[in-house]
mmCIF file of the N, C-alpha and C atoms, coordinates in Angstrom:
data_MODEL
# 
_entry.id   MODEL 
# 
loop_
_atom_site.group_PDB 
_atom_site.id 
_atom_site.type_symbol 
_atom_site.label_atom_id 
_atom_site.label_alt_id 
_atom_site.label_comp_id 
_atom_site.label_asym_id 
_atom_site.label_entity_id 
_atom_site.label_seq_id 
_atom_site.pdbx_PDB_ins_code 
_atom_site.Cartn_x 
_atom_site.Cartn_y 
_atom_site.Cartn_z 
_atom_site.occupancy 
_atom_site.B_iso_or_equiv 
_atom_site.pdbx_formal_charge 
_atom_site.auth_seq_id 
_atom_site.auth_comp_id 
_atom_site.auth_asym_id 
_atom_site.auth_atom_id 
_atom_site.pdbx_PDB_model_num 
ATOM 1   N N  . UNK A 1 1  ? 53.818 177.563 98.695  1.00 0.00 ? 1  UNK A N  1 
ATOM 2   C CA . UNK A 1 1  ? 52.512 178.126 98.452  1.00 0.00 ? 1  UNK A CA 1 
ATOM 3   C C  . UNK A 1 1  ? 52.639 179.440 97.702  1.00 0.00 ? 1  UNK A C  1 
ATOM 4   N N  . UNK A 1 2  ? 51.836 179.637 96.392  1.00 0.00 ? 2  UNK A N  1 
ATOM 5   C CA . UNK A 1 2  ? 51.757 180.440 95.582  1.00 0.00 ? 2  UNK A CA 1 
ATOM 6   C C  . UNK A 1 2  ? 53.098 181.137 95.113  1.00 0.00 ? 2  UNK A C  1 
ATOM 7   N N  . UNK A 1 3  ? 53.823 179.882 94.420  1.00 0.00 ? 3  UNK A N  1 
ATOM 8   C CA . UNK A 1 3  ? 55.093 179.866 94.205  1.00 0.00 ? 3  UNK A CA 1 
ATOM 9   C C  . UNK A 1 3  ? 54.469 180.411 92.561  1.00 0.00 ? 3  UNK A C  1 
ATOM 10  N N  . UNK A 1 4  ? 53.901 180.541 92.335  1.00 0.00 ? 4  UNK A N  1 
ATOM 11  C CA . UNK A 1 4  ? 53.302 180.429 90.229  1.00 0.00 ? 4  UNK A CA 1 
ATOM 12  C C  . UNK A 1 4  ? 52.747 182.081 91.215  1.00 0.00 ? 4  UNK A C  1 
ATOM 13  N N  . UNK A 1 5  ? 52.225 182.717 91.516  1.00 0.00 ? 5  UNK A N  1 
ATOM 14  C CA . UNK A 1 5  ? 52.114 184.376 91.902  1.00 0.00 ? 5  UNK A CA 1 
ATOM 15  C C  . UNK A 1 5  ? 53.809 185.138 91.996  1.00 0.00 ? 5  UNK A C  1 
ATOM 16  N N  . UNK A 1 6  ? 53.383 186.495 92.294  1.00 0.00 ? 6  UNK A N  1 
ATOM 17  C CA . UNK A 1 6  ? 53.952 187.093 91.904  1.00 0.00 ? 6  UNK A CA 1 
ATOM 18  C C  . UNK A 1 6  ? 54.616 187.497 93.444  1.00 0.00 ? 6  UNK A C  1 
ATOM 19  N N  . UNK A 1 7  ? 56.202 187.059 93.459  1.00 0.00 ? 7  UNK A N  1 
ATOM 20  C CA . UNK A 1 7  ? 56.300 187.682 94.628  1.00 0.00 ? 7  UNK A CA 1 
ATOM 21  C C  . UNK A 1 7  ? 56.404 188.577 94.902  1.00 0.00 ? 7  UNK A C  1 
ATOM 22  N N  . UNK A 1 8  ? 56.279 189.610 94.736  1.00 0.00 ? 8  UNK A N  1 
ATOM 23  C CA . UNK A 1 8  ? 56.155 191.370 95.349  1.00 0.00 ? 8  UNK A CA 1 
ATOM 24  C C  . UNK A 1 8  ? 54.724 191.293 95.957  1.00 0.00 ? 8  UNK A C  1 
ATOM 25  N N  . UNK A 1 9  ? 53.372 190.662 95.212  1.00 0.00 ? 9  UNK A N  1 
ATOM 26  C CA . UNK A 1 9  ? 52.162 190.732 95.379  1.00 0.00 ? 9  UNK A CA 1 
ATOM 27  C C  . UNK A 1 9  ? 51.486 190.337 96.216  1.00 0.00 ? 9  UNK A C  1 
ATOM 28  N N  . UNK A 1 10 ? 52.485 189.011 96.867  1.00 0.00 ? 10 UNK A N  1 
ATOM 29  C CA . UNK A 1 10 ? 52.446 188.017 97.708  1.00 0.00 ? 10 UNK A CA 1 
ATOM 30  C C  . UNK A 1 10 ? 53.033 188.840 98.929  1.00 0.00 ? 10 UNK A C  1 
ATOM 31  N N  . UNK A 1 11 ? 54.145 189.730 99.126  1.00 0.00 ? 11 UNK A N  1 
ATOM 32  C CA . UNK A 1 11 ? 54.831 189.996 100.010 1.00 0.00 ? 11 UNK A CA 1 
ATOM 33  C C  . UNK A 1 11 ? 53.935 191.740 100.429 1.00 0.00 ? 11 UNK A C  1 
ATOM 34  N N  . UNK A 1 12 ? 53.488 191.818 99.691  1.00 0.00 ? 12 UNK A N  1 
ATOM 35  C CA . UNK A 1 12 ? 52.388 193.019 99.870  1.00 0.00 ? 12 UNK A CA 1 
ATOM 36  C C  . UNK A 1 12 ? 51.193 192.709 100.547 1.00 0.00 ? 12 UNK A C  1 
ATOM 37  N N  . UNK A 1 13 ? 50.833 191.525 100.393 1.00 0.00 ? 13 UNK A N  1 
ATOM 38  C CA . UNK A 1 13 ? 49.838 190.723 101.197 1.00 0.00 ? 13 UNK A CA 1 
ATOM 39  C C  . UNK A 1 13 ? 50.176 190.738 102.421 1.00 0.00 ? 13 UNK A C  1 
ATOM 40  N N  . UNK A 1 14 ? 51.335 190.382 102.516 1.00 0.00 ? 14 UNK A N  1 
ATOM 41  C CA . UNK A 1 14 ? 51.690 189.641 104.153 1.00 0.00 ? 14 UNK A CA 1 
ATOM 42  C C  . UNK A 1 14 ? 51.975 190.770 104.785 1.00 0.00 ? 14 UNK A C  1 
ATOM 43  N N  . UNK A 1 15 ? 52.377 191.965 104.501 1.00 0.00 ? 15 UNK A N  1 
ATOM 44  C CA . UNK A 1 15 ? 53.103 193.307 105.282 1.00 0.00 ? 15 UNK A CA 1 
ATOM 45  C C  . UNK A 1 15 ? 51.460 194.289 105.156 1.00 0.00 ? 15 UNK A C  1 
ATOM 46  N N  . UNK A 1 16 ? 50.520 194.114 104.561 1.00 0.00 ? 16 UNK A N  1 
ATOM 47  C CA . UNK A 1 16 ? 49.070 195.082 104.431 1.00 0.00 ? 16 UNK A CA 1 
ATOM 48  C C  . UNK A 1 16 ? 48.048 193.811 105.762 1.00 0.00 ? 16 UNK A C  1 
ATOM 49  N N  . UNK A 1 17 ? 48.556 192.704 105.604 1.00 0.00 ? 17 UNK A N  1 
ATOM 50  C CA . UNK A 1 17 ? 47.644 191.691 106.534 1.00 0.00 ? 17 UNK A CA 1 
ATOM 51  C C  . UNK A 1 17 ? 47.836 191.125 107.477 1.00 0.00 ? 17 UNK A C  1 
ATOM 52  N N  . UNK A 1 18 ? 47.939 191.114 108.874 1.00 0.00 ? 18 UNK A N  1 
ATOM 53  C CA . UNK A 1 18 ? 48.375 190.586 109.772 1.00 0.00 ? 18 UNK A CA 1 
ATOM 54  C C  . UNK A 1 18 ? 47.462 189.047 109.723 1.00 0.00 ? 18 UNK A C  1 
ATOM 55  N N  . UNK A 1 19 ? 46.884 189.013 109.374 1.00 0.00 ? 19 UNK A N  1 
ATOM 56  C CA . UNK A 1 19 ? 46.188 187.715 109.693 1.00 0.00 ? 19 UNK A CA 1 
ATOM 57  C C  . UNK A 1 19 ? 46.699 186.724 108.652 1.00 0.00 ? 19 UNK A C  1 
ATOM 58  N N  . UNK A 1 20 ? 46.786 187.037 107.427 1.00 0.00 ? 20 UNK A N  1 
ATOM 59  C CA . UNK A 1 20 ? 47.340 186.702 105.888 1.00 0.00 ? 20 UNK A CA 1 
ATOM 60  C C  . UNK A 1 20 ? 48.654 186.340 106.265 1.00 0.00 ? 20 UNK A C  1 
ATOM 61  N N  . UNK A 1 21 ? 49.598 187.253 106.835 1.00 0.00 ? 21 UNK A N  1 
ATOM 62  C CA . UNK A 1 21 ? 50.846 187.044 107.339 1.00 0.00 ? 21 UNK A CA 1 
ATOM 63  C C  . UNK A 1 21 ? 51.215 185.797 108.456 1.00 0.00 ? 21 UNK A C  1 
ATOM 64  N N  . UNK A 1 22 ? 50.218 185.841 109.462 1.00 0.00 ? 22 UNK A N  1 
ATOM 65  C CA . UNK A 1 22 ? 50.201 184.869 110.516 1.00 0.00 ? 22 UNK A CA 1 
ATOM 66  C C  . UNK A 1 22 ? 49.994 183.376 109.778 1.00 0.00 ? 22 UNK A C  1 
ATOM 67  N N  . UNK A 1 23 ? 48.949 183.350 109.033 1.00 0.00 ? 23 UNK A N  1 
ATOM 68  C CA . UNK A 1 23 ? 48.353 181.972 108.560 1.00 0.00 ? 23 UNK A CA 1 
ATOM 69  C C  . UNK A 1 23 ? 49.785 181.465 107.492 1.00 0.00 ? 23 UNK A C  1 
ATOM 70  N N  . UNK A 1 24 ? 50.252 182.326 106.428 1.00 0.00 ? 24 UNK A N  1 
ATOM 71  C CA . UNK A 1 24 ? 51.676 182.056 105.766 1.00 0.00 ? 24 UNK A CA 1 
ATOM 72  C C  . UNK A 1 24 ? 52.554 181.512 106.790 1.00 0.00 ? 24 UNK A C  1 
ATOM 73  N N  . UNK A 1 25 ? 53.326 182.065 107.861 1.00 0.00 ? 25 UNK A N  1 
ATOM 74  C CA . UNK A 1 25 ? 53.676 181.826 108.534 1.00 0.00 ? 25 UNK A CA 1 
ATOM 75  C C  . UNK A 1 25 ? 53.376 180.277 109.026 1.00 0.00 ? 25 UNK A C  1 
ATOM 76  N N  . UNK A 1 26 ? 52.506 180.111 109.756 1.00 0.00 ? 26 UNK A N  1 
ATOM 77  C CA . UNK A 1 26 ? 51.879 178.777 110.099 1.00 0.00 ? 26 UNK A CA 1 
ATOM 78  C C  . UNK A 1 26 ? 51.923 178.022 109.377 1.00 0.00 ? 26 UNK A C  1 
ATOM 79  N N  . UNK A 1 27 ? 51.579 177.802 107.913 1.00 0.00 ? 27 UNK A N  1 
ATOM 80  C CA . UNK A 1 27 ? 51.800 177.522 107.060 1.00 0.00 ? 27 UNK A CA 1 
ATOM 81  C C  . UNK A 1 27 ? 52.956 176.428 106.840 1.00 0.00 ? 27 UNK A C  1 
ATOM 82  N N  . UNK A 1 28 ? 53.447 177.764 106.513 1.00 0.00 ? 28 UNK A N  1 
ATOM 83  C CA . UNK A 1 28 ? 55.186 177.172 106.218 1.00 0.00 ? 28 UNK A CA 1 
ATOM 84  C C  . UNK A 1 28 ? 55.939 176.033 107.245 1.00 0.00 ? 28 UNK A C  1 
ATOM 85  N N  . UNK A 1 29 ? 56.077 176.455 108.631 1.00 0.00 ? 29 UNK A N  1 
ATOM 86  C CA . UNK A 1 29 ? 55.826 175.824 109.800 1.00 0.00 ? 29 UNK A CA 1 
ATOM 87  C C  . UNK A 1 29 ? 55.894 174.264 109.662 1.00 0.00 ? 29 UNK A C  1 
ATOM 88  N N  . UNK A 1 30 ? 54.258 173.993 109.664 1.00 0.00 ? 30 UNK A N  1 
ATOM 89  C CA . UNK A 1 30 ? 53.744 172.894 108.986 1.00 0.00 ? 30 UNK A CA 1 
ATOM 90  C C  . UNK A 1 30 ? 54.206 172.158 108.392 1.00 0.00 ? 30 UNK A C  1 
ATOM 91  N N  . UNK A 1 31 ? 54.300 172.693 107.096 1.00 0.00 ? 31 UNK A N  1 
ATOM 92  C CA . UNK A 1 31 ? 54.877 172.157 105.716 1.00 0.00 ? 31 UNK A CA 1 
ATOM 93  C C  . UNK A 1 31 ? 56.218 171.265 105.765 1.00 0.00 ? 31 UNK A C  1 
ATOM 94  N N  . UNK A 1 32 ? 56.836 172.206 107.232 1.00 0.00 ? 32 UNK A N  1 
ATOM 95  C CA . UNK A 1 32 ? 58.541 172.077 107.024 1.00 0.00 ? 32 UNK A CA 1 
ATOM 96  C C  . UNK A 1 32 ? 57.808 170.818 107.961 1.00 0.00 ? 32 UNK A C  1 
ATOM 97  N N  . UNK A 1 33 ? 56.951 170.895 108.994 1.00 0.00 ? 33 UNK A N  1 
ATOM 98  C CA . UNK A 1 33 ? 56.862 169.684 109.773 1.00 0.00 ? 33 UNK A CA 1 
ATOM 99  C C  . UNK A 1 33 ? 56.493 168.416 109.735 1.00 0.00 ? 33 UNK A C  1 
ATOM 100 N N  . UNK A 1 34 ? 56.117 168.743 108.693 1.00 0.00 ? 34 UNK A N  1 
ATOM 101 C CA . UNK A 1 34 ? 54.829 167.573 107.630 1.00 0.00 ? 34 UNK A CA 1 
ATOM 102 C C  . UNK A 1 34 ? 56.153 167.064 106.829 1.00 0.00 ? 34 UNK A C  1 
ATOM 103 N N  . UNK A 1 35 ? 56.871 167.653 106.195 1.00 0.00 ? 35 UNK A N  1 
ATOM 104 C CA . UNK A 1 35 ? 57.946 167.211 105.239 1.00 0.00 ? 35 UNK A CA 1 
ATOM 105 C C  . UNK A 1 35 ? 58.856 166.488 106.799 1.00 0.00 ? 35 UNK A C  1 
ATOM 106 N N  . UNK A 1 36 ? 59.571 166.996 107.598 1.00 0.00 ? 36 UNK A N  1 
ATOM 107 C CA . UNK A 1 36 ? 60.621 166.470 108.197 1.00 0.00 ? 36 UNK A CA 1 
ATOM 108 C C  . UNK A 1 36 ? 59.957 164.905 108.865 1.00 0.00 ? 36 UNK A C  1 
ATOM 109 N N  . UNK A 1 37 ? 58.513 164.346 108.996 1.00 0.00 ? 37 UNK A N  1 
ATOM 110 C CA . UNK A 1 37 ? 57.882 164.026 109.781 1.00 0.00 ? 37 UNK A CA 1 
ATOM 111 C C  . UNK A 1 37 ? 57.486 162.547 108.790 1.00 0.00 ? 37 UNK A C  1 
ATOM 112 N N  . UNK A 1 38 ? 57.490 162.922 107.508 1.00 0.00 ? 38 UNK A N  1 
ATOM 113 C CA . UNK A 1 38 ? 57.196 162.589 106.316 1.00 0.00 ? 38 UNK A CA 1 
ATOM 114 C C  . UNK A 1 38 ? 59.048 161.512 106.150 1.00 0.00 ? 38 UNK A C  1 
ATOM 115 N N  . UNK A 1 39 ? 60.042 162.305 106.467 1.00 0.00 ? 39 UNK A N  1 
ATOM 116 C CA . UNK A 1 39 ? 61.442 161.129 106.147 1.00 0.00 ? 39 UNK A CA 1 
ATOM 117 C C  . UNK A 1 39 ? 61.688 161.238 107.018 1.00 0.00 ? 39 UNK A C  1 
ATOM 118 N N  . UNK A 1 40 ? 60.993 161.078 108.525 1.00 0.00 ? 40 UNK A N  1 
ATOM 119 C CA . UNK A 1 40 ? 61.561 160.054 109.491 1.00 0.00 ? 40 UNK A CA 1 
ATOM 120 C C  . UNK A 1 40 ? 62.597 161.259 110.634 1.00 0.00 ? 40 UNK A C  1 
ATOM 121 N N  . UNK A 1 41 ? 62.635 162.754 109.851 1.00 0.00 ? 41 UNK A N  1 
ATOM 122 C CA . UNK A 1 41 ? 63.784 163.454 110.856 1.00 0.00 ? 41 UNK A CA 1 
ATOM 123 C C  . UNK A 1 41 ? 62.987 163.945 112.229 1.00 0.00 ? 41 UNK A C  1 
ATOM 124 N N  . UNK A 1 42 ? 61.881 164.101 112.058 1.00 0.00 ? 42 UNK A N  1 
ATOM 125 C CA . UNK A 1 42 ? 60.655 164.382 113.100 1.00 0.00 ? 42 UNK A CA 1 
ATOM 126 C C  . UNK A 1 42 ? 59.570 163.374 113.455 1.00 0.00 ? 42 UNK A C  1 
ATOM 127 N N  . UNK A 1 43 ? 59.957 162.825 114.100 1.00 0.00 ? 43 UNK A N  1 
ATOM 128 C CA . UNK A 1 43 ? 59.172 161.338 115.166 1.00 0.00 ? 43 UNK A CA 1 
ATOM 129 C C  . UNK A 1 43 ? 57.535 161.837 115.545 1.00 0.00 ? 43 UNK A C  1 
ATOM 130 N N  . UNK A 1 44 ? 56.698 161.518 114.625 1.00 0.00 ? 44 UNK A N  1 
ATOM 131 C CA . UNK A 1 44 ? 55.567 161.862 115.263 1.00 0.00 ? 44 UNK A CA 1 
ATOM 132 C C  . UNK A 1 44 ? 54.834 160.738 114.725 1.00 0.00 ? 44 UNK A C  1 
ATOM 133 N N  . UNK A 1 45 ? 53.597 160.370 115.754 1.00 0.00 ? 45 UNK A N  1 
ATOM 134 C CA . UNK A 1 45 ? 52.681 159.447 115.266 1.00 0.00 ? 45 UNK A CA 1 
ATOM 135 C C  . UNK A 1 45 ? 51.827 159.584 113.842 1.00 0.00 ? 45 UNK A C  1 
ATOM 136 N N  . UNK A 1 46 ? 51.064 158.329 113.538 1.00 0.00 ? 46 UNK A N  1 
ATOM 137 C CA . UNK A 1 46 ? 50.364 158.924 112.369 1.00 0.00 ? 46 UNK A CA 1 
ATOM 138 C C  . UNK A 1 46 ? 49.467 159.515 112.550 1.00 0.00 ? 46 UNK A C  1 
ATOM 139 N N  . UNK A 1 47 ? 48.408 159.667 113.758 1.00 0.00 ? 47 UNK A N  1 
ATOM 140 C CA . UNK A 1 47 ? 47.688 160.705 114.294 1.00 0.00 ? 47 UNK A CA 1 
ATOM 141 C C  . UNK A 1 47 ? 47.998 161.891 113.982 1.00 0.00 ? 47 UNK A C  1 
ATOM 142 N N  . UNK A 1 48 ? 49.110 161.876 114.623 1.00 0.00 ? 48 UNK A N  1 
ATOM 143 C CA . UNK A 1 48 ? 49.552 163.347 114.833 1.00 0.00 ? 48 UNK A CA 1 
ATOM 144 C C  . UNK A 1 48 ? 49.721 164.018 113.317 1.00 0.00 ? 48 UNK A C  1 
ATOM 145 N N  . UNK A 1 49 ? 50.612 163.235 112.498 1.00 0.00 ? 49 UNK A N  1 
ATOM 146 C CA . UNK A 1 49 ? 50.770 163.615 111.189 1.00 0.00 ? 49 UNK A CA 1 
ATOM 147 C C  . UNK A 1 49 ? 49.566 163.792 110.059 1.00 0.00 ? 49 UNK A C  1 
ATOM 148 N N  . UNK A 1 50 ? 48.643 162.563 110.390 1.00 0.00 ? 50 UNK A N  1 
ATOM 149 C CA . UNK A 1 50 ? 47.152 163.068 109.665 1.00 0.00 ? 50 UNK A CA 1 
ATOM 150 C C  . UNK A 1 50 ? 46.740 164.942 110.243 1.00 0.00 ? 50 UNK A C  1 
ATOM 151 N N  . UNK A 1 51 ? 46.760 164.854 110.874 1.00 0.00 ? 51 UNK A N  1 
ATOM 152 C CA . UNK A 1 51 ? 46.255 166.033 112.089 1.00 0.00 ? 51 UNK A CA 1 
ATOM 153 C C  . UNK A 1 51 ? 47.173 167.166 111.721 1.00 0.00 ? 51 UNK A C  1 
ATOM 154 N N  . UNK A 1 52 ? 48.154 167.152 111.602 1.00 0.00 ? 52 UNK A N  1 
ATOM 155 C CA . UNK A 1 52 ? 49.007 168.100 110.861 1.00 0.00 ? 52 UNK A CA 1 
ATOM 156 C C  . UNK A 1 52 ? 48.827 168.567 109.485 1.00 0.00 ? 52 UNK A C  1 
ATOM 157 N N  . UNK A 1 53 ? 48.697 167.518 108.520 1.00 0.00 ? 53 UNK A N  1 
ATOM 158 C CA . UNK A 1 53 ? 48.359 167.592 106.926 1.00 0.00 ? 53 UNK A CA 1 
ATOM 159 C C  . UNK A 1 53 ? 46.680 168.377 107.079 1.00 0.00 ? 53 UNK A C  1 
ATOM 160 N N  . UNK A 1 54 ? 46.011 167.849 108.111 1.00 0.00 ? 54 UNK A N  1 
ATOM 161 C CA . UNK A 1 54 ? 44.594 168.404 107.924 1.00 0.00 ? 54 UNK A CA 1 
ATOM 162 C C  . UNK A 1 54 ? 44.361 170.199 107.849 1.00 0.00 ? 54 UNK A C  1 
ATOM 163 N N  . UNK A 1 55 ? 45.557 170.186 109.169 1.00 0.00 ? 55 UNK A N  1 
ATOM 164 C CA . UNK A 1 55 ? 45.236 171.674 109.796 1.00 0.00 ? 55 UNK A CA 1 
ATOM 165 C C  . UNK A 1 55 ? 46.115 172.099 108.254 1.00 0.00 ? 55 UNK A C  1 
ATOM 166 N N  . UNK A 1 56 ? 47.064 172.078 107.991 1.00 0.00 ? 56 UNK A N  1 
ATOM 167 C CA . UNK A 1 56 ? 47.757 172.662 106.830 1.00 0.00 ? 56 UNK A CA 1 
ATOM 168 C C  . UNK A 1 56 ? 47.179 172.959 105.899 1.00 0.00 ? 56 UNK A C  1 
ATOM 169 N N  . UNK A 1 57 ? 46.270 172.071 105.377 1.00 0.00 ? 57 UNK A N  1 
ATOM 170 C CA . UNK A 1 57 ? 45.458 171.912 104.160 1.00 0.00 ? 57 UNK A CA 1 
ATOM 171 C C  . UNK A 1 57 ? 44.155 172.906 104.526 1.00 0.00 ? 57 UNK A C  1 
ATOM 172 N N  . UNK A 1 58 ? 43.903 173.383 105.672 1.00 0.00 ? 58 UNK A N  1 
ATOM 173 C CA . UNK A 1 58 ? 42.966 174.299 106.274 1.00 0.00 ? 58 UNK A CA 1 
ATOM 174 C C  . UNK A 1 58 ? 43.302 175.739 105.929 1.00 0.00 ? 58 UNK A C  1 
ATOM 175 N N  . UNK A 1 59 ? 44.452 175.939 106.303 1.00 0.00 ? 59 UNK A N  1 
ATOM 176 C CA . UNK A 1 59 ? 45.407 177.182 106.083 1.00 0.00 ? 59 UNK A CA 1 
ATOM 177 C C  . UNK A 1 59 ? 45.225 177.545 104.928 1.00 0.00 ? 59 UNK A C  1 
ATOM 178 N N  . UNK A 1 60 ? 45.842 176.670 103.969 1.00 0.00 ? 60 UNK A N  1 
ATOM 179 C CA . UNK A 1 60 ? 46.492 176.766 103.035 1.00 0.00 ? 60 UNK A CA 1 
ATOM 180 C C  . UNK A 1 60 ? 45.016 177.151 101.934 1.00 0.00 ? 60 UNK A C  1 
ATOM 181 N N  . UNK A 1 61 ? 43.630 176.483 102.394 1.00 0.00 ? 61 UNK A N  1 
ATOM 182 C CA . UNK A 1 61 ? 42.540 176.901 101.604 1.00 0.00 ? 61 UNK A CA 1 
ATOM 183 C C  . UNK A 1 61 ? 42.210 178.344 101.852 1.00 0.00 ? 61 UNK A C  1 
ATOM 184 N N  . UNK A 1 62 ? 42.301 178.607 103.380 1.00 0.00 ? 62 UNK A N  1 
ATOM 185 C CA . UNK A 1 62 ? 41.807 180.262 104.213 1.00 0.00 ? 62 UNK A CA 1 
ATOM 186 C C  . UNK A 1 62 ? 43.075 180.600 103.375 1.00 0.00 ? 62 UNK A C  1 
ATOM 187 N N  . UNK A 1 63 ? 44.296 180.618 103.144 1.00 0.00 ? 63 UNK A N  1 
ATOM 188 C CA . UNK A 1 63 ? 45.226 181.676 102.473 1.00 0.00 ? 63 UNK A CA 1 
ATOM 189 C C  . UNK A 1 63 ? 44.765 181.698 101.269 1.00 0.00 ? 63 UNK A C  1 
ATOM 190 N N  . UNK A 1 64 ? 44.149 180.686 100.422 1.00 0.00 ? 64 UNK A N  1 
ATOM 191 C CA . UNK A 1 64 ? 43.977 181.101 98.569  1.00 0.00 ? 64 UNK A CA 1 
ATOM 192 C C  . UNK A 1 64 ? 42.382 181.991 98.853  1.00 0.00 ? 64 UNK A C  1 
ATOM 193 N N  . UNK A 1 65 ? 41.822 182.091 99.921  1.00 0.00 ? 65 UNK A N  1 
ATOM 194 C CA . UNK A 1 65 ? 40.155 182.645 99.326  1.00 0.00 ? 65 UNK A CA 1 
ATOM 195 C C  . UNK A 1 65 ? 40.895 183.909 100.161 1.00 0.00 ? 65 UNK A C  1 
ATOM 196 N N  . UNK A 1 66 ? 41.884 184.248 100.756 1.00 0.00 ? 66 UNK A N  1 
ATOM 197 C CA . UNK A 1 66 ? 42.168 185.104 100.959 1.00 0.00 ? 66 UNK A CA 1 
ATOM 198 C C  . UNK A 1 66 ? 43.218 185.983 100.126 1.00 0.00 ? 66 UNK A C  1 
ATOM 199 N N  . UNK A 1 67 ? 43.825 185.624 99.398  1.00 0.00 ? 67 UNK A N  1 
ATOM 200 C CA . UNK A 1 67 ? 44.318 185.581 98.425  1.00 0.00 ? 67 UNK A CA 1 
ATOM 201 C C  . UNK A 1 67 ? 43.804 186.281 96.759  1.00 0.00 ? 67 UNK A C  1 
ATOM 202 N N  . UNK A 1 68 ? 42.861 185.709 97.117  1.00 0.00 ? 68 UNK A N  1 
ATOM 203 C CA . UNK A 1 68 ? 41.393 185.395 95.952  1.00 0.00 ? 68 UNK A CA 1 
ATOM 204 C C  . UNK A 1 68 ? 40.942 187.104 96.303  1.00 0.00 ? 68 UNK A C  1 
ATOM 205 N N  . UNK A 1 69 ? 40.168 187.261 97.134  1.00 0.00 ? 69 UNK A N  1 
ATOM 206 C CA . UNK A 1 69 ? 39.733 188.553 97.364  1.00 0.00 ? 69 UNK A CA 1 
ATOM 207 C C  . UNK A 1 69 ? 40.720 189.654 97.226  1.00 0.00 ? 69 UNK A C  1 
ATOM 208 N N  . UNK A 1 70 ? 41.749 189.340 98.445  1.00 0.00 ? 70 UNK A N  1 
ATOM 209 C CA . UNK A 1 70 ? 42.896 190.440 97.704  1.00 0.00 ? 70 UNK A CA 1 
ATOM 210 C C  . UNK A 1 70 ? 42.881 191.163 96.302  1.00 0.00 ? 70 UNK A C  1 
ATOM 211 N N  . UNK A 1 71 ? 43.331 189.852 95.748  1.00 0.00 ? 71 UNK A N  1 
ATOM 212 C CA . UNK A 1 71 ? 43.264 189.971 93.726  1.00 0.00 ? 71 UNK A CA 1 
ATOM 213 C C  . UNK A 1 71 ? 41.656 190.605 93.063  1.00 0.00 ? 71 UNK A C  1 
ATOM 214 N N  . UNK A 1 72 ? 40.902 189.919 93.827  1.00 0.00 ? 72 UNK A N  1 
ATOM 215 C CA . UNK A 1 72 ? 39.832 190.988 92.907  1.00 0.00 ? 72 UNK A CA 1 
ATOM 216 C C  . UNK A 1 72 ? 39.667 192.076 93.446  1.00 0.00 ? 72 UNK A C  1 
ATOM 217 N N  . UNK A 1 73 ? 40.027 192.428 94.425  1.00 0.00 ? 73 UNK A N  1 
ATOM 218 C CA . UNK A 1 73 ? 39.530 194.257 95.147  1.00 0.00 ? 73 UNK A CA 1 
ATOM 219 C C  . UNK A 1 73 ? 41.043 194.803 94.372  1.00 0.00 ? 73 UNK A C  1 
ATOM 220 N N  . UNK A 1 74 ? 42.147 193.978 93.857  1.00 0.00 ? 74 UNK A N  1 
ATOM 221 C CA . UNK A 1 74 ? 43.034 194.991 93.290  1.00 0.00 ? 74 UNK A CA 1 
ATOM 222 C C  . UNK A 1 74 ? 42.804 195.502 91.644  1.00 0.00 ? 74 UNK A C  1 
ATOM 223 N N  . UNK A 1 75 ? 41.669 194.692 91.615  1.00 0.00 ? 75 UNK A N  1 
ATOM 224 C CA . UNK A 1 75 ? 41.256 194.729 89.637  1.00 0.00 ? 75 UNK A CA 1 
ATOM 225 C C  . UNK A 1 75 ? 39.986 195.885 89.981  1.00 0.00 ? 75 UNK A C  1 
ATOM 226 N N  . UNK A 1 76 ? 39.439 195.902 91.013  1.00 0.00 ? 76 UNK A N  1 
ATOM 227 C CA . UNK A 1 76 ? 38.303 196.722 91.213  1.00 0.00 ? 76 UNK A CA 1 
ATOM 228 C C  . UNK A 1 76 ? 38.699 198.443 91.360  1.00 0.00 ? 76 UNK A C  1 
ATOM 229 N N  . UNK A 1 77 ? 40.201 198.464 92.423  1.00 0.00 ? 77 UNK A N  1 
ATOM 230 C CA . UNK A 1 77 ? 40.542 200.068 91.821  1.00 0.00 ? 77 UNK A CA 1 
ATOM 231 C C  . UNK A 1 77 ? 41.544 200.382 90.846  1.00 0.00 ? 77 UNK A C  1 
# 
C-alpha cells in the first residue's frame, strides 16, 4: 500500500498519526494473511477469507481518504 508515494511522507504519516499508524499496521497483517491463506500456508475457510479481503479492503479505503487529507492540508501550508 502506497508503494507509488513517497516513503519519507508515508512514514511521517504513521509517526504524526496514531490511528493512520494502527490501520497500516492492520493492514499489512491482513494482507500477509490474505496472501498466506490465498496458497494454502494458512488454513482458513472461505468465509473467513471473504471476511478478511472485506475488512482489508475497508482499511485500506480509511488509509487513502486519510492519506488524501494529509496531502491536501500539506499543499495548504
Amino acid at each position: 500500500m502506497f508503494e507509488d508515494q513517497q516513503r519519507d511522507a508515508v512514514e511521517a504519516l504513521k509517526k504524526a498519526d496514531a490511528e493512520f499508524r494502527r490501520l497500516y499496521q492492520k493492514h499489512t497483517e491482513l494482507n500477509s494473511k490474505v496472501d498466506n491463506a490465498e496458497i494454502g500456508v494458512l488454513p482458513v475457510d472461505d468465509m473467513t477469507l471473504s471476511s478478511m479481503k472485506k475488512e482489508k479492503l475497508q482499511i485500506k479505503e480509511r488509509l487513502q481518504r486519510m492519506w488524501d487529507d494529509y496531502h491536501a492540508r500539506q499543499h495548504i501550508h
